[in-house]
N, C-alpha and C positions, 0 to 999 in steps of 0.2 A: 449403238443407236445414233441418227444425224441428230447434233444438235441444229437447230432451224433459227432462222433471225427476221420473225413473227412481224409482217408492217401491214399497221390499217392506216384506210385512208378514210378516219370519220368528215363527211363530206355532206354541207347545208345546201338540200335543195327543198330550202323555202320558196316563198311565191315572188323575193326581191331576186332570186338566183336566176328565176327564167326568162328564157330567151338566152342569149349570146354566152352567159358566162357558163349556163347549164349545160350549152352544147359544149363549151370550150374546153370545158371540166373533161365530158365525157371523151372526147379527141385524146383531151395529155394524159387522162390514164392509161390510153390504150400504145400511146404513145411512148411512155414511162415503161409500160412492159416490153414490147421492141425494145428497145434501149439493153434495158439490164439482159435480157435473150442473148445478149452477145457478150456479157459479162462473166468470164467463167465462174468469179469470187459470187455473183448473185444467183447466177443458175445452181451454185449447189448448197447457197444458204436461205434465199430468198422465200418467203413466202408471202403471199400477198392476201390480204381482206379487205374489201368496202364496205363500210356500213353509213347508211344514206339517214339524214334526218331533217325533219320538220316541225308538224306538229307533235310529231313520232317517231320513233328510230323502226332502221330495220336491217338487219343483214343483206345485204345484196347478194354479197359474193363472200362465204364463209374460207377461212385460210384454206388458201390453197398455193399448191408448190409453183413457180414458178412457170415452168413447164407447159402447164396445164391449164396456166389460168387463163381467163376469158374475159376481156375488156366489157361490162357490162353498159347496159343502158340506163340512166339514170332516172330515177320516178321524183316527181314534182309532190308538192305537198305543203300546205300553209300553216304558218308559224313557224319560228326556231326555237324549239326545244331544248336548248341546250343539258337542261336538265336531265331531261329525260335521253338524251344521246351520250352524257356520261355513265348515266348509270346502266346502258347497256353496251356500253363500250367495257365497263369492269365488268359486269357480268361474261360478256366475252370471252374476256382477257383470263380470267378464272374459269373459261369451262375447256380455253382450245390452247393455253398456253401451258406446256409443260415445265414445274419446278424441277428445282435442283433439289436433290435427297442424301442421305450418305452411301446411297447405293446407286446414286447413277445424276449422269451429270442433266442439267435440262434444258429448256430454248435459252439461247443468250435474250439479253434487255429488247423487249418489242421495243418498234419506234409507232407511234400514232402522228401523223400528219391531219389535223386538224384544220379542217378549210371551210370558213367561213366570212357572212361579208354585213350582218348586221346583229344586234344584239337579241339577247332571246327574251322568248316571250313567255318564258314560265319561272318560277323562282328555282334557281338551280343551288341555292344555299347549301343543300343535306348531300348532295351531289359532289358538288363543292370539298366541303370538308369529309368525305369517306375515301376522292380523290388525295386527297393531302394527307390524309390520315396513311392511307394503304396501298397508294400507287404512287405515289408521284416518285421516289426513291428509286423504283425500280423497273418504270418507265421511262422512256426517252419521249417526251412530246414538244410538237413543235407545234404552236400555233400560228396559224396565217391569214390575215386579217383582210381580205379581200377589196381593194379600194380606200383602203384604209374603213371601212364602215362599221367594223364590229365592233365592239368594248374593251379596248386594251386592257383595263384597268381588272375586269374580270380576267382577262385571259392572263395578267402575269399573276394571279393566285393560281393557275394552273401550273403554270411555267416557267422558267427566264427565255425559254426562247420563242419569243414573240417576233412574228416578221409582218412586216406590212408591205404586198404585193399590189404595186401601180399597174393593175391593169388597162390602165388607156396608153402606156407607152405603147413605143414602136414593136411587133412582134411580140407583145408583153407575153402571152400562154405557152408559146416556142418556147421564149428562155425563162420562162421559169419552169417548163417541164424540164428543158435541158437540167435548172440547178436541181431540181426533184430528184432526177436521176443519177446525177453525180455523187448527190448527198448520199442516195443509197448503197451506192458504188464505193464512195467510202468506205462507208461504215460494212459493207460485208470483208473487203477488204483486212478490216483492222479486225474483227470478229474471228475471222480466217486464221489470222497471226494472234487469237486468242487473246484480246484485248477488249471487256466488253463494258467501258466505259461508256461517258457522253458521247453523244450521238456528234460523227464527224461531219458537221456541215460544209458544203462547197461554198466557197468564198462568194457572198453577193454580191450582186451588178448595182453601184449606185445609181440611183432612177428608178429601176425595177423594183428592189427589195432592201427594204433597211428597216434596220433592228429597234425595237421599241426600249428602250433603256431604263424609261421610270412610269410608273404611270400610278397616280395618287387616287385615295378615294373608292368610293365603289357606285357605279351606276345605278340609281335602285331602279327593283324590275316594276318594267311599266305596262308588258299587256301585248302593246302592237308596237311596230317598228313605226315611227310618226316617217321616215326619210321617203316613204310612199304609199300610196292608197291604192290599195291592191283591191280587184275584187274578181271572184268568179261568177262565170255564166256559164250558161247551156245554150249549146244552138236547137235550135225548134225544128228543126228539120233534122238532126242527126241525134239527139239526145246526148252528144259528145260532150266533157265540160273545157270551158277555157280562161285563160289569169292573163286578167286585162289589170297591167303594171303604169300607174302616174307616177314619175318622180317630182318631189319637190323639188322648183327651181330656185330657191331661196336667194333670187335675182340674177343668179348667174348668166342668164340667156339674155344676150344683145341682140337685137334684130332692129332694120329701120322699115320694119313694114308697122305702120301708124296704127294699123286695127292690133295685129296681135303685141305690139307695146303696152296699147291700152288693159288686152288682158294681163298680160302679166303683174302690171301694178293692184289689178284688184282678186287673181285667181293665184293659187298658191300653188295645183299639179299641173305639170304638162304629160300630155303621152307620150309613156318611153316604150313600151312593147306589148303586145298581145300576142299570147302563143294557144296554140291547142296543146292538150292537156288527156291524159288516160284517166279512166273509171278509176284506177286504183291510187291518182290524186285524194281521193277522199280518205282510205287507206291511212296515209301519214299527214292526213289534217288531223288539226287541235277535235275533238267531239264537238265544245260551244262555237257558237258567234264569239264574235271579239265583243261585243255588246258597242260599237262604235258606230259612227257612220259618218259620210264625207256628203257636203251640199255639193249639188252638180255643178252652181254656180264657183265652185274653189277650181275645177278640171279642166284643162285646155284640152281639147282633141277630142272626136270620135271617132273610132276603129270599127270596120269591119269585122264581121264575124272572119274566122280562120277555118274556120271549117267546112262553112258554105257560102262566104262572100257576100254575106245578107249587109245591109248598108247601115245598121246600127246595131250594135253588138253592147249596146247596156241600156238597154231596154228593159224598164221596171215595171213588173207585175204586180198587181195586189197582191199579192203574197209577200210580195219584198225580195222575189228573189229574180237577178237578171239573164235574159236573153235576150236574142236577136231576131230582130224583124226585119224586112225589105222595106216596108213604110205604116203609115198609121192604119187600123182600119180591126177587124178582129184576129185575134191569133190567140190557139193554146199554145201556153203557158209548159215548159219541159220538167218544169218541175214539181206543180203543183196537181197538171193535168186541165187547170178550169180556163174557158174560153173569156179573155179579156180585151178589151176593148182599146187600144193605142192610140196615143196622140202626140204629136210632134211640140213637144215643148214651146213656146214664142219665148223671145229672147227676155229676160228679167224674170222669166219664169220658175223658178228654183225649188227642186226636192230636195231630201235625204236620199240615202244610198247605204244601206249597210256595207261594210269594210273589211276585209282579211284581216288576219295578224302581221300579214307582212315576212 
């Protein structure tokens, strides 16, 4: 029987992952497989898995051999559960990974590539420690902390090998899929020559990727990712949903235009992206609300709907829940059904706004 050299790729597509890095994700996976396709040491050890998480984990793409396998498309979903993505990532790992017996030899050390880019919003404690308890010895993970934005401090109880990936350098997703690839290229290599130690990583690129060495403390968990005000909508014309992304500018933004200087000293989000989003978004959302909400008057920007170009896309219903309209006047409501009445804010005017997890 082949022994097999089992790699997931537990992969966070929360509502801070979409737009660019979501797609970029799904580009270097597909990318990473090309790659190893030409690898003889991988095509006869490799196997590949994704499992996608948010407010929920889920298999995307169950171990499959090399060969065969299929770059998938990546589903969206609010909150990062990390909690809940380790303990289906052991559950996994215990139903598709073959042990060693006194009768027969079984998969060499899986590697998990962990790629995430903010911290989670459930308590992953019992997760935590049944990882430590009963995988970590005999896993190889690597985690990688996307922008640096996730909780190093949580992640070295996972690991020691914590990487923090600068994705705004030059060609940042090229070479770090490049290092992806090589890392694996390694380690099938040395597996081959029946050596199934710590996982051989390819030498990082200073800039790119550097190693997290200590990291004290522990984050406690807080619920929502504060580093954006996430929120979803429905467009009223397609009933589609969509995750309209503010990051905090936590003053970093220079501009000498006098009006938006002004806001920034008193508004705490600027708009970073709005993407459309599939039905099966709700799928690997948290079930609750975050129980929070963001005043309009904190958010710089408003975006178009993405789906039908309507000229406000967080348009609030009595219900509380947002969509897009063309301008004020009556519109049902995509998620409630009831006909409500719209009106263009004047400027000092200020609501609430219920909030993703982030």
């Amino acid at each position: 029987m082949m022994r097999r050299l089992p790699i997931y790729f537990l992969v966070d597509v929360s509502e801070s992952m979409v737009g660019k890095n979501l797609y970029s994700l799904e580009e270097g996976i597909g990318a990473i497989v090309s790659t190893l396709r030409k690898d003889p040491y991988a095509l006869e050890t490799a196997f590949l898995s994704v499992i996608a998480f948010a407010g929920k984990a889920k298999t995307v793409v169950p171990l499959t051999e090399l060969v065969a396998f299929y770059p998938p498309e990546l589903p969206a979903g609010g909150g990062t559960a990390l909690g809940a993505a380790l303990s289906h990532l052991m559950d996994e790992i215990d139903r598709t990974v073959v042990v060693t017996t006194p009768n027969r030899k079984g998969d060499w050390r899986p590697i998990v590539f962990l790629l995430t880019d903010g911290h989670p919003t459930d308590d992953p404690s019992k997760a935590l420690d049944r990882w430590n308890r009963s995988y970590r010895n005999r896993v190889n993970m690597v985690a990688v902390s996307i922008g640096g934005g996730a909780d190093h401090t949580l992640l070295k109880r996972l690991t020691d090998e914590v990487i923090v990936f600068n994705d705004s350098a030059h060609d940042a997703f090229a070479r770090f899929v490049k290092w992806v690839s090589m890392s694996i290229q390694s380690q099938s290599r040395s597996v081959s020559a029946g050596q199934d130690g710590k996982v051989s990583l390819a030498k990082a690129e200073p800039g790119l990727l550097e190693s997290v060495e200590n990291a004290e403390g522990l984050t406690p968990f807080a619920g929502v990712d504060d580093r954006y005000a996430v929120f979803v909508g429905k467009c009223s014309k397609k009933a589609l949903p969509y995750v309209v992304k503010y990051e905090r500018h936590m003053g970093r933004i220079e501009t000498s235009d006098p009006v938006l200087s002004k806001l920034l000293q008193t508004r705490r989000y600027a708009l970073d992206a709005v993407a459309p989003v599939k039905n099966s978004y709700f799928e690997l959302s948290d079930s609750g609300d975050s129980g929070q909400s963001v005043s309009s008057g904190d958010l710089i920007g408003q975006p178009n709907c993405p789906h039908c170009g309507a000229r406000f896309a967080m348009a609030v219903c009595q219900c509380g829940k947002i969509n897009c309209v063309d301008g004020g006047g009556d519109h049902t409501c995509p998620w409630c059904g009831q006909v409500t009445t719209y009106t263009i804010s004047e400027s000092g005017e200020h609501f609430d706004i219920g909030r993703g997890r982030g």
